[in-house]
C-alpha positions in Angstrom: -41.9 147.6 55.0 -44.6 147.5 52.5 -46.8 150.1 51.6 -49.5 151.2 48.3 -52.0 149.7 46.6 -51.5 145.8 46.8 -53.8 143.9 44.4 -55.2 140.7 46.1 -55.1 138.8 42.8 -58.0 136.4 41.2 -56.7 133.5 40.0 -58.5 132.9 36.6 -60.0 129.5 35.9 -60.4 127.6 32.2 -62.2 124.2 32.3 -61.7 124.1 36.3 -57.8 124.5 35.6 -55.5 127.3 36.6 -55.1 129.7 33.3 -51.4 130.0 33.7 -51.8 132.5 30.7 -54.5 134.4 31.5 -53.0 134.6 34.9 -49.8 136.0 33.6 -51.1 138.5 31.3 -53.2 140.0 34.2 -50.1 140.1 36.3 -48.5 141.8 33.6 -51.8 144.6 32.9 -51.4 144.9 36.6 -47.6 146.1 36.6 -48.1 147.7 33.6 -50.6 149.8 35.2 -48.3 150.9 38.5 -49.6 148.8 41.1 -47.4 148.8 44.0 -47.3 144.5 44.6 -49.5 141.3 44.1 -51.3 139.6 46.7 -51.6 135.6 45.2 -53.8 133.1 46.8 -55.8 135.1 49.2 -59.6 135.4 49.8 -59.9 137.1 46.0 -58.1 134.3 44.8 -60.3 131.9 45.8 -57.6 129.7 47.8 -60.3 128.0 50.1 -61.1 126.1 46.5 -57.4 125.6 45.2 -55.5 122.3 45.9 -52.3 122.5 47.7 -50.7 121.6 44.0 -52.9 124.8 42.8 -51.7 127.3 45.5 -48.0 126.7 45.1 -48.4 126.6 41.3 -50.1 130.2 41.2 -47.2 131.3 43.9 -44.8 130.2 41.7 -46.4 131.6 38.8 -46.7 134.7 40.2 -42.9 135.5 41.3 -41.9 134.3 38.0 -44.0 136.8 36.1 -43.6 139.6 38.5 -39.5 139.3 38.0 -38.8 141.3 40.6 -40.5 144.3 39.4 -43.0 144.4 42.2 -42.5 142.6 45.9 -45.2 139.5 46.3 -46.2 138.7 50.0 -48.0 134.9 49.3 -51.4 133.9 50.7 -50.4 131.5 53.1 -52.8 131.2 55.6 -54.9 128.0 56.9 -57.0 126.9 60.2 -54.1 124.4 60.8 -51.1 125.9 62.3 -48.6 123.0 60.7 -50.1 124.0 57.1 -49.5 127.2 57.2 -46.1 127.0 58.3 -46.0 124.8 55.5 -47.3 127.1 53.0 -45.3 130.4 54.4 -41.9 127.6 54.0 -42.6 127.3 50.4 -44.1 131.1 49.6 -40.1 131.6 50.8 -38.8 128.7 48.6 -41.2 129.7 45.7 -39.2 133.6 45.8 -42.0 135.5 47.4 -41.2 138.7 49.1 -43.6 137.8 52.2 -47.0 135.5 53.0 -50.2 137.4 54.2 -51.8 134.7 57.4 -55.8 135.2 57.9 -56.5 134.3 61.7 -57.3 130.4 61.5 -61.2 129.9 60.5 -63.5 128.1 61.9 -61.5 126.7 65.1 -62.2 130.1 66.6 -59.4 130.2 68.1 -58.2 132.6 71.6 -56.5 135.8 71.6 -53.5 133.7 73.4 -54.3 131.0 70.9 -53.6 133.3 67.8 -50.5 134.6 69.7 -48.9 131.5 69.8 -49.9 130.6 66.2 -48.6 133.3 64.3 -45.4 132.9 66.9 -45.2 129.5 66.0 -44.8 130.5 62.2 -42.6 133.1 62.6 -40.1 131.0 64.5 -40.7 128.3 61.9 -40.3 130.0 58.7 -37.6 133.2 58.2 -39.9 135.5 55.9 -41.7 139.2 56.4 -45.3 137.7 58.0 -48.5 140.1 56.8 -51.3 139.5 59.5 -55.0 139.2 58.4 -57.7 139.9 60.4 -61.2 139.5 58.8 -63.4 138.7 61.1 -66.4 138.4 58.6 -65.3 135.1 57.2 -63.3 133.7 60.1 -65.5 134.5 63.2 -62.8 135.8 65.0 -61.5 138.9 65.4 -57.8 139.6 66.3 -57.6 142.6 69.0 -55.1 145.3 68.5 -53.7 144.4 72.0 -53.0 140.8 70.3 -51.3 142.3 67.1 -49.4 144.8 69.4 -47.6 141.7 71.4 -46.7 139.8 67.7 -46.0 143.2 66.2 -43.0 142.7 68.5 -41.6 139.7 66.7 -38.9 141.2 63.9 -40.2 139.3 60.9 -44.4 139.7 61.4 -44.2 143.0 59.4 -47.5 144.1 59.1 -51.2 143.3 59.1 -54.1 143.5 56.9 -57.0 144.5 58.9 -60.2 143.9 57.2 -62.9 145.3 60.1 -63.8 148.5 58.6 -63.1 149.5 62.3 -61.9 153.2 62.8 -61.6 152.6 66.5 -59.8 149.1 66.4 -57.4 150.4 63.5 -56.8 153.7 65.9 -56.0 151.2 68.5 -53.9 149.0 66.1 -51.7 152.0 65.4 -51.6 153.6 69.2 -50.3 150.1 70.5 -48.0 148.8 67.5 -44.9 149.6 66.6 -43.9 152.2 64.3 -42.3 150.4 61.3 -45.3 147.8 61.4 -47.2 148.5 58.4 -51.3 148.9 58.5 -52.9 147.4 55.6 -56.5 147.9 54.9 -58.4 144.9 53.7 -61.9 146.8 53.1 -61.7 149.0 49.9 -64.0 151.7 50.4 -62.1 152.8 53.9 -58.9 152.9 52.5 -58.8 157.3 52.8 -60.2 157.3 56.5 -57.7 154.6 57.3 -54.8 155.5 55.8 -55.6 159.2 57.6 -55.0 157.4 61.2 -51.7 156.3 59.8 -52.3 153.5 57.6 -49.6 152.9 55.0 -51.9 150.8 52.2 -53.8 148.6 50.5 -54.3 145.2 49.6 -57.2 145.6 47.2 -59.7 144.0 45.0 -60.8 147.2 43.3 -57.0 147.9 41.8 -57.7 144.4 40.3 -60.0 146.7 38.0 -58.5 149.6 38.4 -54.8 149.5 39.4 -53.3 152.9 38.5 -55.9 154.7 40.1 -55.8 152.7 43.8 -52.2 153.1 43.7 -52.8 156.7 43.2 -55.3 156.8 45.6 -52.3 155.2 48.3 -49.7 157.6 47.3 -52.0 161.1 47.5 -52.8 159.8 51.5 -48.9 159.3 51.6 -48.2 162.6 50.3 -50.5 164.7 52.1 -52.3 165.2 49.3 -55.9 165.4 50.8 -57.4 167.1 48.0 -56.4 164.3 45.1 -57.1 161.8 47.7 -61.0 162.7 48.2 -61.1 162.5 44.3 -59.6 159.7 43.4 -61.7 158.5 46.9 -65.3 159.1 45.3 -64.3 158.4 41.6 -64.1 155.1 42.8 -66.6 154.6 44.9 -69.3 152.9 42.6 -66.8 150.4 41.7 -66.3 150.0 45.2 -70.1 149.0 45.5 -70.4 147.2 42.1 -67.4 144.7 42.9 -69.3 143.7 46.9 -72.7 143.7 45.1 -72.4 139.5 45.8 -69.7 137.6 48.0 -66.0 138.8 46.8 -64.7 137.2 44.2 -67.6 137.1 42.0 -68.0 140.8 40.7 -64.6 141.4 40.4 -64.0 138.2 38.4 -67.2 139.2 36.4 -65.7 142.8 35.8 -62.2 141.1 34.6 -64.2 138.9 32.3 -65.9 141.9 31.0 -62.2 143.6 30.3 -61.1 140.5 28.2 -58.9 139.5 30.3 -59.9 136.2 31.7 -63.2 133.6 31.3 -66.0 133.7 33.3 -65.1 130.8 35.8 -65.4 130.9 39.2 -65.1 127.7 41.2 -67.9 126.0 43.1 -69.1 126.7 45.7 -69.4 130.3 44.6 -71.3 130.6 41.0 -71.3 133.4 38.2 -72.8 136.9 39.3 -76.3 137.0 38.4 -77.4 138.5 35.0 -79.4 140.8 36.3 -76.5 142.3 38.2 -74.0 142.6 35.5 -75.4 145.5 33.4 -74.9 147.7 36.8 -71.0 146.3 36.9 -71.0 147.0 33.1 -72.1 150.7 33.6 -69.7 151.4 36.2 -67.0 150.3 34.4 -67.9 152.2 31.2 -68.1 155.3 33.5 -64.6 154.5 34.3 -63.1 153.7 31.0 -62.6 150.6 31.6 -64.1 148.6 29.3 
């Protein structure tokens, strides 16, 4: 159901306050540029910092400036099974065209306990359901027999799958069904893993460099192994450059550097280190960016 280069989204502070502008104008750079959809309130949108009020705001905001141009699928995850159903009910309220679920944090829950979770909110809540499994912020990791049994629910779609795994995303396609889209979450794997069938993105690099990662998507979907490898190692420095410190902080640094936003990034996380940015700055010269 979905497939390309989906940008997991920053959501750009001013004075500790959404930047409803700001945010719009880099929704509209982003469409502008031929990405393929918008990923709101995820990890690279800093939700673990927004207020409940915050998250549905920049869901809203999002679907409004979109207009239907590109499909949405709405961060809607949480540790607490009752909140997330409650976030996926409004991301369907709100207009989104699906809600991406991380595997509940810190609770570390079972394989049968993540089963019956993501059950739980697809019974609850009538909207195409994008797993995520990232294991290196939630200390659990989802195994492709669990996403095989859910993958059999009608409206869990898909699933982001952030392990840089080869073998557990050849597993994840051997056991799933075929219409359930593989998603990578980890930006410099995206050739290797959309070669063992998978059918996207959802990216911070395209933040920085849309076009090109929806390029990138479209060559594996084509065939076209030869554009794919370049388009692959073109971007690998930015790859690098944007996990030089914990995600979001280069990437909000790099949007900064584009004009696009401020600086802000919301504490706990702080601005990327001075040293670091002439590195970022370079890159993003190299790649016409800025």
């Amino acid at each position: 159901m979905f497939e390309g280069a989906f940008s997991a989204l920053v959501t750009p502070f001013k004075d500790n306050q959404v930047d409803e502008e700001a945010l719009r104008g880099i929704i509209g750079f982003q469409i502008s540029k031929g990405i393929n959809g918008l990923v709101p309130c995820g990890t690279t949108g800093e939700s673990a910092t927004l207020t409940y009020e915050e998250h549905k705001k920049v869901i809203e905001i999002t679907v409004d400036a979109a207009d239907g141009r590109v499909p949405v699928i709405a961060g809607a995850g949480s540790n607490s099974t009752a909140e997330t159903i409650d976030l996926a009910a409004h991301a369907k309220k709100a207009g989104a065209h699906g809600a991406l679920l991380i595997t509940p944090y810190y609770n570390k829950p079972t394989q049968e306990g993540l089963y019956l979770h993501y059950k739980s909110v697809a019974q609850a809540v009538d909207l195409p359901l994008v797993l995520y499994n990232v294991p290196g912020r939630t200390c659990v990791n989802m195994l492709p027999e669990t996403s095989a049994k859910l993958s059999a629910i009608e409206n869990i779609v898909g699933i982001k799958e952030a392990t840089a795994d080869m073998e557990q995303i050849s597993w994840l396609k051997k056991l799933c069904r075929d219409q359930f889209s593989i998603l990578s979450g980890d930006d410099a794997t995206v050739l290797p893993m959309m070669t063992l069938g998978g059918r996207g993105v959802i990216s911070v690099v395209s933040n920085v460099v849309p076009g090109e990662m929806a390029a990138l998507c479209r060559a594996c979907l084509d065939g076209d192994r030869d554009k794919a490898l370049d388009i692959h190692y073109r971007l690998l420095p930015l790859t690098r450059a944007l996990f030089s410190e914990t995600n979001p902080i280069p990437v909000k640094e790099a949007i900064h550097m584009m004009g696009l936003m401020s600086d802000e990034v919301r504490l706990p996380l702080t601005r990327l280190p001075e040293d670091k940015r002439p590195a970022l700055s370079a890159v993003l010269k190299e790649l016409d960016v800025i």
